[in-house]
C-alpha positions in Angstrom: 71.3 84.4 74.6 71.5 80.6 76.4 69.0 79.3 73.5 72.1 79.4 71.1 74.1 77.3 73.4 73.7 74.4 71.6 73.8 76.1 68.5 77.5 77.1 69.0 78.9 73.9 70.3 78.6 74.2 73.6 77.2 71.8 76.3 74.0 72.4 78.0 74.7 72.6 81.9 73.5 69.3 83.4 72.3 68.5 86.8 70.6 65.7 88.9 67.2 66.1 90.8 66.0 63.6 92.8 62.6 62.3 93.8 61.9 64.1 90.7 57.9 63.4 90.9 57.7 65.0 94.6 55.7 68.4 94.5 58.9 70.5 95.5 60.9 68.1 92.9 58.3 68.8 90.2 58.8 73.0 90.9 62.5 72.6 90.6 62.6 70.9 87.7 60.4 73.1 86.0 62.5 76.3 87.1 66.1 74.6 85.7 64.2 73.5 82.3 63.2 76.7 82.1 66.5 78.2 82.7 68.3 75.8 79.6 69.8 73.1 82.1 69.4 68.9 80.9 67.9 67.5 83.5 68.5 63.9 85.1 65.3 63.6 87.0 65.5 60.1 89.8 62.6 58.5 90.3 61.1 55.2 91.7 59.3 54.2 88.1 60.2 56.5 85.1 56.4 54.9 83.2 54.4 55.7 86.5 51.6 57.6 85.7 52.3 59.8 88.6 55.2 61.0 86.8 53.6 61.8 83.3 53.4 65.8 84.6 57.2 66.0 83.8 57.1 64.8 80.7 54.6 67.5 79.9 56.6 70.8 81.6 57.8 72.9 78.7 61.4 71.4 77.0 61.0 68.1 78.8 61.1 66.2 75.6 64.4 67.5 74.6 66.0 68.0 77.8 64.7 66.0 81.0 65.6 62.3 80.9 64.0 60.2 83.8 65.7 57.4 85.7 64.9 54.7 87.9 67.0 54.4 91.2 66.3 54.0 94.9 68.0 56.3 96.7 69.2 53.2 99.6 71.0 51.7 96.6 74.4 53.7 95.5 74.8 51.5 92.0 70.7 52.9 91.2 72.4 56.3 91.4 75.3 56.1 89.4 74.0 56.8 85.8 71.6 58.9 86.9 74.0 61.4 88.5 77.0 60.5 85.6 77.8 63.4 83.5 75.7 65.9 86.3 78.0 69.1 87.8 75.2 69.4 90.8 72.6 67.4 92.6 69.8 68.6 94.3 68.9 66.4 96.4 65.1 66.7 97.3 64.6 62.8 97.9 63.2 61.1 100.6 64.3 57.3 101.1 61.6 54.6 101.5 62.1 51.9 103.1 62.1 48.7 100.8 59.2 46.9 102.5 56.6 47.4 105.1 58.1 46.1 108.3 55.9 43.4 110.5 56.6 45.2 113.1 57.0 49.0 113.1 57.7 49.8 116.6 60.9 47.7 116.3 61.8 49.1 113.1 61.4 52.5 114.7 63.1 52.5 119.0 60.5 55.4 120.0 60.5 56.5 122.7 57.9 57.5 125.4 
């Protein structure tokens, strides 16, 4: 079965989730641990509290390592996504900073 993969040699299948502490993130993450993948979860602060419910799901410890990367920043994304053979990208980018002025930051119109 897929438990002895690791046992014969062979690499665990690795993949790249991010916004890894996002509800849908969380589910998906769950699902491939459970199915024997490594997972590289992305997240905005890997020792955010908010984040502690992955380090709980079933073979986390072994197999889910947690980075920190913003998705507006390539070179955040690099490590976290090195060694992967799929991302699922669940992410939604946030902005840096609150603008001062949101209407400019966003040409709505009426």
């Amino acid at each position: 079965g897929r438990g002895t993969m690791e046992a014969a040699g062979e690499k665990k299948r690795r993949v790249c989730v991010t916004g890894a502490g996002g509800y849908l993130a969380s589910w998906l993450v769950k699902l491939l641990l459970s199915r024997g993948y490594f997972v590289h979860g992305t997240v905005r602060d890997p020792g955010d509290s908010k984040n502690a419910h992955l380090k709980n799901l079933d073979s986390a410890a072994e197999n889910l390592q947690l980075f920190k990367a913003e998705l507006l920043d390539y070179n955040s994304l690099v490590s976290a996504i090195a060694g992967c053979e799929g991302v699922f990208h669940v992410a939604t980018p946030v902005p840096p900073k609150k603008s001062s002025n949101p209407e400019a930051s966003c040409s709505l119109t009426s």
